[in-house]
N, C-alpha and C positions, 0 to 999 in steps of 0.2 A: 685371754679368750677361753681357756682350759676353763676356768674358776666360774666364767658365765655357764656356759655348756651343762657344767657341773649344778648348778643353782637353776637353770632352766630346767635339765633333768627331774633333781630334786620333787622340783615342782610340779610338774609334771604326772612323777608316780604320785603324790601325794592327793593332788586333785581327781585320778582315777584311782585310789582306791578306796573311795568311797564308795564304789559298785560293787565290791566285796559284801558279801552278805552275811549281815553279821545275827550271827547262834550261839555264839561262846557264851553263854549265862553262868554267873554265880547261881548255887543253888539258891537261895534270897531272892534273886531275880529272875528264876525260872518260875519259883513258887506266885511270886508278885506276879509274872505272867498269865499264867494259871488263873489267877483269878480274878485280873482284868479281864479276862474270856469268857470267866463266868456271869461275871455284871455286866459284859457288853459282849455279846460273841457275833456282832454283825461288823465285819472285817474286809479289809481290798486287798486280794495281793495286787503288788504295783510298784516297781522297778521305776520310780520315779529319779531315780541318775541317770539310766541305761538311756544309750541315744535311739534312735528312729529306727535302726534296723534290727531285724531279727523278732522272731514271736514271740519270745521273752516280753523284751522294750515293749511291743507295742499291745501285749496282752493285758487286760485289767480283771482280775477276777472279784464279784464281790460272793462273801461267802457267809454259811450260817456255821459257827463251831459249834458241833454236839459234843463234843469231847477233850480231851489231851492226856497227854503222856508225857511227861519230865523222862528225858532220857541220856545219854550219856553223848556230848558233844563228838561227831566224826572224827575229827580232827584236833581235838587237845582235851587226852583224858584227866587234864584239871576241872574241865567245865561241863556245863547240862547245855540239851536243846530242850527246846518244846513243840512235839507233837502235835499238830491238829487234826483233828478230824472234821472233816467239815462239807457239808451241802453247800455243792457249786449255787447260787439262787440265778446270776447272771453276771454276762461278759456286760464291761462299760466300755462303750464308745473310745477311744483311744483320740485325743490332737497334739498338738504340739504343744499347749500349755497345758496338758494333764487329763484326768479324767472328765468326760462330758457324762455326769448320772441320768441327763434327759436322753441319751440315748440306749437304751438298755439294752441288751440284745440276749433274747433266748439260750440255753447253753443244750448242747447237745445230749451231755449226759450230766449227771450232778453226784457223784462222791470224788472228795476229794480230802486227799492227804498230803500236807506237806508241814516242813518245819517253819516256826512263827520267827520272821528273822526282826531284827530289832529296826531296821531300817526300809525295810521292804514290805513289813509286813501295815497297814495303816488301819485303825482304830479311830473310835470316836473320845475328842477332848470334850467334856462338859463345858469350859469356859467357852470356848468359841464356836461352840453347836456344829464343829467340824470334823473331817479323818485329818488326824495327825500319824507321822510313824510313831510305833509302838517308843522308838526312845527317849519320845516329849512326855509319853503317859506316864511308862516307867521306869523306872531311876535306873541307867543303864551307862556304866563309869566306865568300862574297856580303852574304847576309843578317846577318853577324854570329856572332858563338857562343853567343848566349842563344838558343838553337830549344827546343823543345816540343813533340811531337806532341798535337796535339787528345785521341787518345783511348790507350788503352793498348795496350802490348806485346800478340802474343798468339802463339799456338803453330801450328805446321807440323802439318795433317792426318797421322794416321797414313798408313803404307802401306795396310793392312787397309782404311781411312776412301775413300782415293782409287781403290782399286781398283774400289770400286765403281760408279763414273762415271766414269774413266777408264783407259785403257791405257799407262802409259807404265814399261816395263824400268830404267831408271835412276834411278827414284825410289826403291826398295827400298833400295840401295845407298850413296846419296845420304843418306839418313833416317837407317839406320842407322852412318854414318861423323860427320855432322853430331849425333847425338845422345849419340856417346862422352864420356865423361865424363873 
């Protein structure tokens, strides 16, 4: 009975911690970050493990990065984070299967700074015209190669969709280059 318990346990932390938000970057993989931000800096944060509660879980922010900074990981000074700098554009609709982009919702204020985490942080894949987490884009070994995101792919707000909540010139151009086939 001990040995189930033990294997249940096991189990258990290993399935939550995946919520852990993972910033521990090789410098290699901060730089690759970097500059997946620069050819795409239209980004979600989106805590796509975290369950239903709490404003974390249910917040979705989609952002414009102006910037980053490569800088030295909180918590193990072997590794780098990465900075963003970034224009809130708008909060997305939050349901139970993931972000709703047809919902767009106005942001109160728009600067925002937070670190790019490799699981939390979601980015657009070329092949599937979707946000993937940043760890499907770039090569990101820490954790291992078996990752999973919690919930599923989803689609980049049209231009038409974002205009309406926000003002930003470069996203037009961006959509439409990003969605060439």
């Amino acid at each position: 009975m001990k040995k189930h318990l033990l294997i249940l346990a096991l189990s258990f932390v290993s399935f939550f911690s995946f919520a852990d938000a993972w910033d521990n970057l090789s410098l290699k993989e901060a730089e690759a970050v970097v500059a997946e931000l620069k050819a795409n800096p239209y980004i979600f944060d989106y805590c796509d493990c975290c369950n239903n509660e709490g404003e974390y879980a249910t917040t979705i922010q989609f952002l414009k990065v102006v910037s980053t900074e490569i800088v030295p990981c909180s918590w193990d000074s072997e590794f780098y984070s990465v900075k963003a700098y970034s224009v809130l554009l708008a909060h997305v609709f939050y349901t139970n299967d993931g972000p709703d982009v047809n919902q767009l919702i106005q942001p109160e204020s728009n600067e925002f700074a937070e670190l790019v985490f490799m699981n939390y942080t979601w980015t657009f894949q070329p092949e599937l015209k979707l946000a993937r987490p940043f760890f499907d884009i770039v090569s990101y070994s820490y954790y291992g190669e078996d990752k999973q995101p919690c919930k599923s792919s989803f689609s980049y707000p049209t231009p038409a969709q974002l205009k309406k909540v926000a003002k930003d010139k470069g996203y037009k151009k961006w959509y439409k280059n990003a969605m060439k086939v």
